[in-house]
C-alpha positions as CSV (number, residue, x, y, z in Angstrom):
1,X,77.2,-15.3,-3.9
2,X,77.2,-14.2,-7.8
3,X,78.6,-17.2,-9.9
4,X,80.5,-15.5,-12.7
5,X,81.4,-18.5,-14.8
6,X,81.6,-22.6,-14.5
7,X,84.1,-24.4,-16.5
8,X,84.0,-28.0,-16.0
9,X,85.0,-31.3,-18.1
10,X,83.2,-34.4,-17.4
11,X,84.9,-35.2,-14.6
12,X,84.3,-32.4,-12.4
13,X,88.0,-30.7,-13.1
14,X,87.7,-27.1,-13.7
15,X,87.5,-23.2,-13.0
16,X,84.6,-21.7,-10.7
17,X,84.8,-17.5,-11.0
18,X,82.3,-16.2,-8.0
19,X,82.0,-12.9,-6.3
20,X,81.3,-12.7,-2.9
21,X,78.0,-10.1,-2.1
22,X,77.7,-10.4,1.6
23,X,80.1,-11.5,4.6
24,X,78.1,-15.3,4.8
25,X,79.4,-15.7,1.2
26,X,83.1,-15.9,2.8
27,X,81.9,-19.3,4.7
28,X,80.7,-21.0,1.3
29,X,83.8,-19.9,-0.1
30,X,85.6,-21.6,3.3
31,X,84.0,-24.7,2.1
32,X,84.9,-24.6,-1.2
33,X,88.1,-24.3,-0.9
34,X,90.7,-27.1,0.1
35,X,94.6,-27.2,0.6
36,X,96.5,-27.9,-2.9
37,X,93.7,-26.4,-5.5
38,X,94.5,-22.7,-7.0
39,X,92.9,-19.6,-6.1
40,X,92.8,-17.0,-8.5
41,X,92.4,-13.0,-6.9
42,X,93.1,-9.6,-6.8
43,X,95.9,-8.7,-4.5
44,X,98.4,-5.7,-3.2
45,X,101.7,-6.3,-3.2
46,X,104.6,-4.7,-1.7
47,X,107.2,-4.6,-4.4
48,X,111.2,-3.0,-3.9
49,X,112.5,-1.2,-7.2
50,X,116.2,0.0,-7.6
51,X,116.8,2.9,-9.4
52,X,119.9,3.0,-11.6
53,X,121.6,5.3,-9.1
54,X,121.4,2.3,-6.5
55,X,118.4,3.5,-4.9
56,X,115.7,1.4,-3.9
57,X,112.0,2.2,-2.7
58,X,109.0,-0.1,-2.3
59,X,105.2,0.8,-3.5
60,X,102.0,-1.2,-2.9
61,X,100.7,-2.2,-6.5
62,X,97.0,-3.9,-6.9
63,X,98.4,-7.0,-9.3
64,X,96.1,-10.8,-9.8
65,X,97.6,-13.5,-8.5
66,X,97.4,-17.2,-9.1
67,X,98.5,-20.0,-5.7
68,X,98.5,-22.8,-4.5
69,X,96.7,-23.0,-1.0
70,X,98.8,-24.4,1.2
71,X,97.2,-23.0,4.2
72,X,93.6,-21.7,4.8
73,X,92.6,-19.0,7.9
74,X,88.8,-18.4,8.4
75,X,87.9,-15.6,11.0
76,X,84.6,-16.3,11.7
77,X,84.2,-13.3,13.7
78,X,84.9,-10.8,11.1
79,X,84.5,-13.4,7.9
80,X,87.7,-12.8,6.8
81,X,89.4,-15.7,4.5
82,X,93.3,-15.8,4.3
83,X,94.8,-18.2,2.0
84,X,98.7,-18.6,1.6
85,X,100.6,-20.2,-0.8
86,X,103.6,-20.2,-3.7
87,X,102.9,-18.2,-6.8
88,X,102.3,-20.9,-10.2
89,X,101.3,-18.0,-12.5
90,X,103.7,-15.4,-14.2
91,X,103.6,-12.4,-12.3
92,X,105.8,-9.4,-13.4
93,X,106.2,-8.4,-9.8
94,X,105.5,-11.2,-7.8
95,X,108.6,-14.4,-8.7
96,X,107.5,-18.2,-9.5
97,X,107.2,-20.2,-6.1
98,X,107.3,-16.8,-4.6
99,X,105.0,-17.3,-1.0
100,X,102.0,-14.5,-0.6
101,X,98.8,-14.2,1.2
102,X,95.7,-13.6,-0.5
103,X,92.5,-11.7,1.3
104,X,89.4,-12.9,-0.3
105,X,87.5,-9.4,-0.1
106,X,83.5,-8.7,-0.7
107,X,82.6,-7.8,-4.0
108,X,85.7,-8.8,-5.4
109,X,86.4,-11.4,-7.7
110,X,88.0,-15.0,-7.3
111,X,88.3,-18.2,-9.1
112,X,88.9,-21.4,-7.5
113,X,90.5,-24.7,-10.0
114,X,90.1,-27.9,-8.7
115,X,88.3,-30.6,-8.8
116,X,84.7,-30.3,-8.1
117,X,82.6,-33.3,-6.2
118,X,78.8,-33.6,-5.9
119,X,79.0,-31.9,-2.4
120,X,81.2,-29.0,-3.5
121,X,78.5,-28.3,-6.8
122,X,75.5,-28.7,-4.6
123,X,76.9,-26.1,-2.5
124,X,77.6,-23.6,-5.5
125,X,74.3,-24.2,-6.6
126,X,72.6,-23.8,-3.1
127,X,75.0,-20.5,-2.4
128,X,74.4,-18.8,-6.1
129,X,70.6,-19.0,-6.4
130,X,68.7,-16.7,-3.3
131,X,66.1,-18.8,-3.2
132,X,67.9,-21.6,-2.0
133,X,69.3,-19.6,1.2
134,X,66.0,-17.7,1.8
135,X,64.7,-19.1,5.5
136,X,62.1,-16.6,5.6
137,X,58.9,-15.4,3.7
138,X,56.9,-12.9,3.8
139,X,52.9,-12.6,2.9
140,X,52.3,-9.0,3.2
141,X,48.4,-7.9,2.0
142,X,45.3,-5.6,2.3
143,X,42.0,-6.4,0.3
144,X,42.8,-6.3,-3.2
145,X,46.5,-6.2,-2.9
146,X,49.3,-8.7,-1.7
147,X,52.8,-9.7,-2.0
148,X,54.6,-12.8,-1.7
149,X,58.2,-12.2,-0.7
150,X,61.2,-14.7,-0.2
151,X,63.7,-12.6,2.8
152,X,67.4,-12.7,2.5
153,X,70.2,-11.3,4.9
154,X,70.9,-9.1,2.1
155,X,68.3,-8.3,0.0
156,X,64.3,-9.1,-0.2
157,X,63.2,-10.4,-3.0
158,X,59.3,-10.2,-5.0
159,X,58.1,-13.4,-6.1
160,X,54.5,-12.4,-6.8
161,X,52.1,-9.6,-6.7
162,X,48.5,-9.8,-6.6
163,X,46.4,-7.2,-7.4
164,X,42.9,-7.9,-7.7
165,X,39.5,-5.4,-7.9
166,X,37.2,-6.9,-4.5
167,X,33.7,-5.7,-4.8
168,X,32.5,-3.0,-1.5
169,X,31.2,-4.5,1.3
170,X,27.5,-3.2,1.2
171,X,24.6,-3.8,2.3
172,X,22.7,-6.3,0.2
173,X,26.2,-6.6,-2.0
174,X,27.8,-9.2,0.9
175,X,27.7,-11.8,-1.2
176,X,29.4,-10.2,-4.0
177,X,32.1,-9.2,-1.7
178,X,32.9,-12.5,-0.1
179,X,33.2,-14.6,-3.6
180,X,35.8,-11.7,-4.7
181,X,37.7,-12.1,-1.5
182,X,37.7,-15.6,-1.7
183,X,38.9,-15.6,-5.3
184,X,41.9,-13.3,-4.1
185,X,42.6,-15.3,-1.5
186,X,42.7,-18.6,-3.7
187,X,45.4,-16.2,-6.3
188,X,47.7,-15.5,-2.9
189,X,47.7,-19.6,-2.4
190,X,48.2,-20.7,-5.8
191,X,51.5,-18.2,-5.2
192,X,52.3,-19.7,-2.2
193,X,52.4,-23.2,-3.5
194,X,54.7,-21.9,-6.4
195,X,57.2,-19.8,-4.7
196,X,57.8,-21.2,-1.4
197,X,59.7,-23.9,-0.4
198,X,58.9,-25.2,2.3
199,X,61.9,-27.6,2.9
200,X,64.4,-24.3,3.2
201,X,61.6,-22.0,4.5
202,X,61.2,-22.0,8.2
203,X,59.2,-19.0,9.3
204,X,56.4,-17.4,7.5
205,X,55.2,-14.3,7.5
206,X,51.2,-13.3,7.1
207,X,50.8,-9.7,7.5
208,X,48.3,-7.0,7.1
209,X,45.6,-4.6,8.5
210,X,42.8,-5.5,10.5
211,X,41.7,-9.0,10.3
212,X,42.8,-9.8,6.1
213,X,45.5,-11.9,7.5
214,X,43.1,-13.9,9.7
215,X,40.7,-14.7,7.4
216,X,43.5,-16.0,4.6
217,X,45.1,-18.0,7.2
218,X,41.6,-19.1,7.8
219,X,40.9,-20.1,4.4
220,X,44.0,-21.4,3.5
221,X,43.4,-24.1,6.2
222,X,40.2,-24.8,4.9
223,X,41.4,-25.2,1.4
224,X,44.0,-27.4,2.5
225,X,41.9,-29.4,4.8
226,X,39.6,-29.9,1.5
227,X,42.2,-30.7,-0.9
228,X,44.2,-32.8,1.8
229,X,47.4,-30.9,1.2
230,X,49.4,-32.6,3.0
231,X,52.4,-29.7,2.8
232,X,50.4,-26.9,3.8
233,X,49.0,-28.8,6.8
234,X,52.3,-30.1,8.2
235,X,53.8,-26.9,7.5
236,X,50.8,-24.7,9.4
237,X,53.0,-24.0,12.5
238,X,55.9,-22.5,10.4
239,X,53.5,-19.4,9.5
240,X,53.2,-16.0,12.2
241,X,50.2,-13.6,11.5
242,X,51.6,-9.9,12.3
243,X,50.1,-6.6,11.9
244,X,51.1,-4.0,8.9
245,X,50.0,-0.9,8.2
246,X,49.4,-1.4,4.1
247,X,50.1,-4.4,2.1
248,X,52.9,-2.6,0.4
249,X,56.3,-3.9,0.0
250,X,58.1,-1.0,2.4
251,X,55.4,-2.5,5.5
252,X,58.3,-5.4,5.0
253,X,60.8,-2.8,7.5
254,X,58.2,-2.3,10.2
255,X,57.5,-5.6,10.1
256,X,60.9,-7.5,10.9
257,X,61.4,-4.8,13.3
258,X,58.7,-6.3,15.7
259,X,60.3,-7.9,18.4
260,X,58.0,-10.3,18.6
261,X,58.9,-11.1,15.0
262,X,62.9,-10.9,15.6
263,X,62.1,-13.6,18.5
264,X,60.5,-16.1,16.5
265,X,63.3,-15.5,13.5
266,X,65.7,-16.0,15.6
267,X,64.3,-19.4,17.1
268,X,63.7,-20.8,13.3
269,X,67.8,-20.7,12.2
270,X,68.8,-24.0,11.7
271,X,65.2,-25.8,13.4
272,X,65.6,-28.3,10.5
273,X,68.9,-29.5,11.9
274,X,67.8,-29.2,15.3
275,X,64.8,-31.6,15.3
276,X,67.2,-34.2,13.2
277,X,69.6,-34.2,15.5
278,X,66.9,-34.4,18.3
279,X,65.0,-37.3,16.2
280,X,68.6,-38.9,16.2
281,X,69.6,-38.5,20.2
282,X,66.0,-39.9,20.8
283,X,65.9,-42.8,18.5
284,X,69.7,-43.6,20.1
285,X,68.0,-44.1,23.3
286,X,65.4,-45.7,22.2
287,X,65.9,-48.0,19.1
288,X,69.3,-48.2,19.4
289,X,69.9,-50.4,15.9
290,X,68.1,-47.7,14.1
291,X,70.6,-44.9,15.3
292,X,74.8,-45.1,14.3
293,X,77.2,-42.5,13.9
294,X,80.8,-42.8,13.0
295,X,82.6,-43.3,9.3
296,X,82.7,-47.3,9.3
297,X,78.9,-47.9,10.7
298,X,77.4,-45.1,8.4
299,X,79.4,-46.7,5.2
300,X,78.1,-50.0,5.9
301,X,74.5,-48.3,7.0
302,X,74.4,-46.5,3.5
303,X,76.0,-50.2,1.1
304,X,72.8,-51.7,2.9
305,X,70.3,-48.9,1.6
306,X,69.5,-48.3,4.9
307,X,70.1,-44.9,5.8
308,X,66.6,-42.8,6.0
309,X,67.9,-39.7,7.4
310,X,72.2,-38.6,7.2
311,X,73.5,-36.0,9.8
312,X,77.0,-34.8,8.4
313,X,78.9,-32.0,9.1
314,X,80.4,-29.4,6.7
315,X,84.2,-29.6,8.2
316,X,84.3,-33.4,7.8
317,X,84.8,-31.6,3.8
318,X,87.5,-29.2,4.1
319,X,90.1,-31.8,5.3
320,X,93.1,-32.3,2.8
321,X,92.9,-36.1,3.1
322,X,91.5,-36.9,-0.5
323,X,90.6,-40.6,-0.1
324,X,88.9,-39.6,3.4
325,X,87.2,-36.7,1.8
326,X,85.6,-39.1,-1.1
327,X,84.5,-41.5,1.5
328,X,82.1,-39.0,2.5
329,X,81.0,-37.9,-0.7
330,X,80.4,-41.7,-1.8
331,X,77.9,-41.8,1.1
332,X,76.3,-38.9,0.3
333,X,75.6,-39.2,-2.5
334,X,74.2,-43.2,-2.1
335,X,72.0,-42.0,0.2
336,X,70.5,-39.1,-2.7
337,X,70.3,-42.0,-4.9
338,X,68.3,-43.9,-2.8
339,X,66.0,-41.8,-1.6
340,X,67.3,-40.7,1.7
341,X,67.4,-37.1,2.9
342,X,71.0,-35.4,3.4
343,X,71.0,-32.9,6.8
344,X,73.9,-30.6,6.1
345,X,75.2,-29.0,9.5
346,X,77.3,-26.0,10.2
347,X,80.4,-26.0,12.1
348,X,79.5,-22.6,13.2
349,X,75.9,-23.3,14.7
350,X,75.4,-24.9,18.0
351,X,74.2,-28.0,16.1
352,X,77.0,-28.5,14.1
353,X,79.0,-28.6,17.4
354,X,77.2,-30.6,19.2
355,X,76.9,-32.8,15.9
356,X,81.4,-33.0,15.9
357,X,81.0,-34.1,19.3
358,X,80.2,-37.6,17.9
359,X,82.6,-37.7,15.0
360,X,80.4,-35.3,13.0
361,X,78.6,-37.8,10.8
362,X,75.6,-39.9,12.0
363,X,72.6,-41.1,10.7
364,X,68.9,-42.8,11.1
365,X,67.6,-46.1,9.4
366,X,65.1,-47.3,7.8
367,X,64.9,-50.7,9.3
368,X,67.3,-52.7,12.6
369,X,70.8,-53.7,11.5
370,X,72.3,-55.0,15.0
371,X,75.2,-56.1,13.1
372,X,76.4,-52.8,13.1
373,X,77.2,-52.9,16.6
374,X,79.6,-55.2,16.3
375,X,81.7,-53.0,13.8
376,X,85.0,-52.1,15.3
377,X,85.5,-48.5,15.5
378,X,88.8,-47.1,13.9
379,X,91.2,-45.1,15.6
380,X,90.0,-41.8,14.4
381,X,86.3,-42.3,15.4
382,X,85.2,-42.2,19.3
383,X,83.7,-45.2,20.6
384,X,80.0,-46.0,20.5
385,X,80.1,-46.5,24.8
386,X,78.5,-43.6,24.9
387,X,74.8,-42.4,24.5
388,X,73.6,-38.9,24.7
389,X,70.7,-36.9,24.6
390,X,69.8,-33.1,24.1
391,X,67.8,-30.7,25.5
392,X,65.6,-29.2,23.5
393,X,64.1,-26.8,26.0
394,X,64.2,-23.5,25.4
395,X,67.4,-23.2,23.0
396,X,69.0,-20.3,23.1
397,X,72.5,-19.5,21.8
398,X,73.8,-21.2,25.3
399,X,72.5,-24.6,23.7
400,X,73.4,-27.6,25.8
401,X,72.9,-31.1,26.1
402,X,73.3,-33.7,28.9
403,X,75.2,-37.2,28.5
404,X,74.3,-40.4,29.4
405,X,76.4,-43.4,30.5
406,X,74.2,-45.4,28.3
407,X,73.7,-48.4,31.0
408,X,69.6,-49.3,32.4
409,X,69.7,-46.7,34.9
410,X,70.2,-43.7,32.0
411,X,71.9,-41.5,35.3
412,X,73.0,-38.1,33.7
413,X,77.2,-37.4,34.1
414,X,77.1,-33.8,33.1
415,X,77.3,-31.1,30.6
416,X,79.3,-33.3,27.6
417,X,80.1,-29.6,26.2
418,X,82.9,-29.5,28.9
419,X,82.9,-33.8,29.2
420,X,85.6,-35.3,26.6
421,X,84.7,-38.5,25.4
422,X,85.9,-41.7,26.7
């Protein structure tokens, strides 16, 4: 997503001009937008003219036009957005209050007005800088040369290059050799620690010819072992050592078409979510007063300061019910404030599903609060009778998880994916 321009007062009211580059932009732009604010695009119109014989005929014109969503259509197989609304803005061919359908396109232009809450910016910032939706990086080297790449749907982008001059391997000259691989090494790490991010990162890539990759990995263990880097350690089994034919930035294509590779990718989407919402199934079976989902028990959770870890989903966002909507953002945003960490799920992954299941927002304390359980649980939340589980077993795009009755014998009931809730 390209953000063309941010116009905002102090309280968040404004205009937000973006272009979408790629069809994953759509969803952010599915997010952003709610029923009641105005879009702002580019549109065809079918327009009748009557000629002063009495004639009439209709053309197609390109004109921009300003609405008011009333309704919102997300096709989430082709990524097509479809907004409808009256006209507020005056159109020579299109009437005031007139109803028309906008078609947010790719590469075109739109501007959403509205007002604009801490979840809504954090998602323009997360969507409009690459770095933020890279998942993958790439550490692609011979002796003497490397690059440190960050690996987007769209686009692959050069964070570093190292070029360094490494002394021959000869005989008597070993020693020479080894200090200048080591100091070329140590360059390729201090770029590591810069440029990657290891909480949006999930997969690394080390690639090269022969054994180069090998022997960084193999130092970059050491170094971390010595300087007790704690990050690198944690993060080891994140990284994949491949083969490449140069340490050029084009050995990128031959790489990510390994299948091997394309395996492991694909088992990395969303593993952040994942192992939350696994942490949070497990910790509901076991420590049951550290483990609540549902609006009224996460509010109270999160005016205690006692949420460690919040598991909320996107769609609990796009609902027009303002007060509702604010709710959420309120706890959100405690939770920032006090130090706790914010898991984000999509609708559109298993996760996500599997997350709405149980009223799409849970979370995972820092401490007991029992009293919690004897919340009452509005009408528009499910009941907290029942206690589930996933399984985490080879997860494949057929995800599924098992439910539990919740009583001392913990007998399974079946697949909840085709169980409603009772």
């Amino acid at each position: 997503m390209k953000l063309c321009g941010k116009y905002l007062d102090k309280d968040g009211n404004g205009d937000v001009a973006m272009i979408a580059e790629e069809d994953e932009d759509m969803w952010h732009a599915y997010n952003l937008i709610t029923q009641g604010c105005l879009v702002k695009a580019s549109t065809i119109r079918k327009v009748q003219t009557e000629s002063v014989t009495g004639s009439s005929s209709s053309n197609r014109i390109r004109t921009t036009l300003t609405i008011k969503v009333e309704n919102i259509d997300f096709d989430t197989q082709a990524c097509v957005l479809r907004l409808k609304g009256r006209n507020v803005q005056e159109n020579q061919f299109v009437k005031m209050g007139a109803y028309h359908t906008l078609d947010l396109e790719v590469n075109r232009k739109f501007t959403i007005r509205k007002h604009f809450d801490s979840v809504d910016l954090d998602r323009i910032d997360s969507c409009c800088d690459p770095t933020e939706r890279a998942d993958v990086a790439a550490i692609i080297m011979q002796e003497g040369l490397a690059h440190v790449c960050l690996v987007l749907s769209s686009m692959t982008i050069v964070r570093a290059k190292i070029e360094q001059s490494i002394p021959r391997k000869r005989h008597g000259n070993v020693t020479n050799h080894e200090k200048g691989l080591e100091k070329f090494f140590g360059s390729i790490l201090e770029a590591v620690d810069r440029h990657i991010n290891f909480e949006v990162v999930k997969c690394v890539l080390i690639a090269s010819p022969g054994f180069v990759k090998d022997q960084f990995f193999d130092f970059m263990i050491r170094q971390a072992t010595k300087m007790e880097n704690k990050l690198l350690l944690d993060n080891r089994g994140k990284f994949l050592l491949v083969h490449a034919s140069s340490g050029f930035k084009h050995s990128l294509s031959e790489i990510l078409a390994d299948p091997t590779v394309t395996a492991k990718l694909a088992d990395t989407k969303a593993a952040g979510e994942v192992r939350a919402l696994e942490a949070f199934f497990q910790m509901l079976q076991t420590e049951p007063e550290k483990a609540f989902y549902g609006l009224k028990q996460v509010e109270k959770a999160s005016e205690a300061q006692g949420i460690e870890t919040l598991l909320i989903a996107d769609s609990l966002f796009r609902g027009c019910d303002v007060p509702t909507r604010k709710r959420y953002v309120n706890i959100v945003e405690s939770v920032k404030e006090n130090g706790g960490e914010v898991r984000m799920f999509s609708s559109l992954h298993v996760s996500g599903e599997q997350l709405k299941q149980i009223t799409g927002i849970a979370a995972i304390l820092r401490f007991p609060m029992p009293e919690l359980e004897d919340e009452e649980v509005s009408s528009d939340e499910e009941p907290e009778t029942v206690k589930r589980t996933l399984n985490f077993d080879n997860m494949d795009d057929d995800e599924s998880y098992s439910e539990y009755d919740g009583d001392s014998t913990g007998d399974k009931s079946g697949d909840v994916s085709n169980t409603e809730l009772e």
